[in-house]
BATIVO-877199 format. One line per 2 residues: number of its first residue (from 0); for each residue x, y, z of N, C-alpha, C. Coordinates in nm, 3 decimals, always signed. Layout:
NUM	X:Y:Z:X:Y:Z:X:Y:Z ~ ... .
# end
This chain:
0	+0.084:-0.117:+0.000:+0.000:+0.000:+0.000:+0.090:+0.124:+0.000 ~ +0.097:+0.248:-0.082:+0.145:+0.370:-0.083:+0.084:+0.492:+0.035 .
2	+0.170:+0.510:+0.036:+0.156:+0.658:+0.181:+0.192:+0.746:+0.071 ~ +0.173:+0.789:-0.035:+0.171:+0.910:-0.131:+0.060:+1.004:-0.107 .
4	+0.083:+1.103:-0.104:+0.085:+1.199:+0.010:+0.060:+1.354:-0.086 ~ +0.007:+1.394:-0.176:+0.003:+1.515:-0.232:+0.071:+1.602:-0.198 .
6	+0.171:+1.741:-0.275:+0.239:+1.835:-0.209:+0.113:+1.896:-0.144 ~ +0.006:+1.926:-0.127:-0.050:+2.061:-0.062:-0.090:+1.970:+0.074 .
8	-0.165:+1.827:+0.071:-0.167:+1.746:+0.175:-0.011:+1.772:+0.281 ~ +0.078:+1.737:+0.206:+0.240:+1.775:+0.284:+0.288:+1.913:+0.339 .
10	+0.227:+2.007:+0.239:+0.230:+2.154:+0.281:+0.144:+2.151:+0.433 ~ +0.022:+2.103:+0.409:-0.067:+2.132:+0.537:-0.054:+2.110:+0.666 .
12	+0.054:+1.964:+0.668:+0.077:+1.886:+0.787:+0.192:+1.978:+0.786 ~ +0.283:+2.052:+0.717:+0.375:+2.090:+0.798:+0.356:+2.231:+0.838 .
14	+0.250:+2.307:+0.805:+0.187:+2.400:+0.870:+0.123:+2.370:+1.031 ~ +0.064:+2.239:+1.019:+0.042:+2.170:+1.158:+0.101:+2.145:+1.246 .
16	+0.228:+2.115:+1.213:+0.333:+2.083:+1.290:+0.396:+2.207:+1.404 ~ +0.396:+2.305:+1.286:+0.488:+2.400:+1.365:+0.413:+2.551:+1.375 .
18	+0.291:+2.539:+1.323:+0.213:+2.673:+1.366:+0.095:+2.709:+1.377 ~ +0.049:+2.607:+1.512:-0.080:+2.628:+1.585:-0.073:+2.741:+1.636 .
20	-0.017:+2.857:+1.676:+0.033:+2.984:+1.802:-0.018:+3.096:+1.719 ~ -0.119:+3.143:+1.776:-0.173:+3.261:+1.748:-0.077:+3.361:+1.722 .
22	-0.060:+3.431:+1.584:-0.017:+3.546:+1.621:-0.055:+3.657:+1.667 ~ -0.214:+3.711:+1.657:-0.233:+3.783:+1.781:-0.257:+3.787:+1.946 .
24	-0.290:+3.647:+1.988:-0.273:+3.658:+2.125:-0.199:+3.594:+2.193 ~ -0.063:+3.486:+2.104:-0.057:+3.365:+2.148:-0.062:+3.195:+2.204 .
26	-0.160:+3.269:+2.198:-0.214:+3.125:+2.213:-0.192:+2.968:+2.159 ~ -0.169:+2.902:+2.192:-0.108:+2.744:+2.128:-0.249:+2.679:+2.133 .
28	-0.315:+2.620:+2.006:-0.411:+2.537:+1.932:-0.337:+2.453:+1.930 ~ -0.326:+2.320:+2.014:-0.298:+2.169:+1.974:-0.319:+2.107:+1.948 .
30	-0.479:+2.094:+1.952:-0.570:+2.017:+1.899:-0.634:+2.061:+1.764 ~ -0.588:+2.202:+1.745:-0.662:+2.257:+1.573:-0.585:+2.221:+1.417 .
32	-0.592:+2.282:+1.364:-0.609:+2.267:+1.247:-0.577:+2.346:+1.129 ~ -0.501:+2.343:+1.027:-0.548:+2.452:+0.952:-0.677:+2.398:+0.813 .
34	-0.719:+2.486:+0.767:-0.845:+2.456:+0.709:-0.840:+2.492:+0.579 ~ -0.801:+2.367:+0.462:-0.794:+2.421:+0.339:-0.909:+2.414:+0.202 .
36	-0.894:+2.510:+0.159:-0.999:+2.567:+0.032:-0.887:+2.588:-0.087 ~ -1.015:+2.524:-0.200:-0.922:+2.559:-0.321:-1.031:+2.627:-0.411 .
38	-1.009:+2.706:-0.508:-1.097:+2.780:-0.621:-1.046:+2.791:-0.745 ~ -1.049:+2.722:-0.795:-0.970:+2.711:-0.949:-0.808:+2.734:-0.942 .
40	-0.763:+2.875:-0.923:-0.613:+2.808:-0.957:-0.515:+2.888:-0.880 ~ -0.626:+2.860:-0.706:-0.565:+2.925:-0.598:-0.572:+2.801:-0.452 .
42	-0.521:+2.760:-0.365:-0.539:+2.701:-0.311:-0.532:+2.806:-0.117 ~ -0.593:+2.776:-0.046:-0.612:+2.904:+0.051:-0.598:+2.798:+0.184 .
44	-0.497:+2.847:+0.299:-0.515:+2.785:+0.402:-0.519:+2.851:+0.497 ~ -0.626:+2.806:+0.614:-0.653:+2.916:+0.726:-0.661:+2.862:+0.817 .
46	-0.596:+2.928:+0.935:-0.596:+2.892:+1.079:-0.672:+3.007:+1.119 ~ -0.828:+2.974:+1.253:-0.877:+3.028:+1.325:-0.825:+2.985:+1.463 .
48	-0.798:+3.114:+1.558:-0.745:+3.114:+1.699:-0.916:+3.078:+1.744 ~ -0.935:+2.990:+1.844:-1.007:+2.952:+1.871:-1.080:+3.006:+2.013 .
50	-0.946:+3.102:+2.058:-0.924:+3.209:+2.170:-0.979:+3.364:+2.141 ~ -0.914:+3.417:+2.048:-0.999:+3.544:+1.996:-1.050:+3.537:+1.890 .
52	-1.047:+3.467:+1.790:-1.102:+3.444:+1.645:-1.005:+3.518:+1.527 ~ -0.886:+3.551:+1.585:-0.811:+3.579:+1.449:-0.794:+3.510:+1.346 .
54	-0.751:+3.556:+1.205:-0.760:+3.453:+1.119:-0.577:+3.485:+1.087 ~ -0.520:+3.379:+1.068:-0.412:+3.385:+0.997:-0.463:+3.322:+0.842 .
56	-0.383:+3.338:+0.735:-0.448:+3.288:+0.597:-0.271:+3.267:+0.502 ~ -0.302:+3.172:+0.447:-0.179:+3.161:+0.340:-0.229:+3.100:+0.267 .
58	-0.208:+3.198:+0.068:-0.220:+3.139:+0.005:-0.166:+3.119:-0.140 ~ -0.184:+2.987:-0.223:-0.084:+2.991:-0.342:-0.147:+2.985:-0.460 .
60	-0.103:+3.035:-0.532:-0.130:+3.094:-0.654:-0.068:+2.997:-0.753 ~ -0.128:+2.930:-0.823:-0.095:+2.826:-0.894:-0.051:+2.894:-1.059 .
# end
């Protein structure tokens, strides 16, 4: 069985890895997530602080 793994699937987990931490209040999400959307020939990933509701967002332009 293959563990092939898509680059944006690989992009996401390593967004997971290392940046649950709010940048506006600090806060560490360990249990969250980032949350990805795609729209034709943009792909968009967003972390909500689950503490104040900031949004951090990164996205790529295909």
């Amino acid at each position: 069985m293959s563990a092939y793994r898509s680059p944006f699937e690989r992009l996401r987990a390593k967004f997971e890895e290392s940046e649950l931490e709010c940048p506006q209040c600090g806060y560490f999400d360990g249990d969250g997530g980032w949350r990805v959307t795609t729209s034709g020939s943009r792909v968009q990933y967003q972390f909500v602080c689950p503490s104040c509701d900031a949004v951090e967002t990164r996205e790529l332009r295909l």
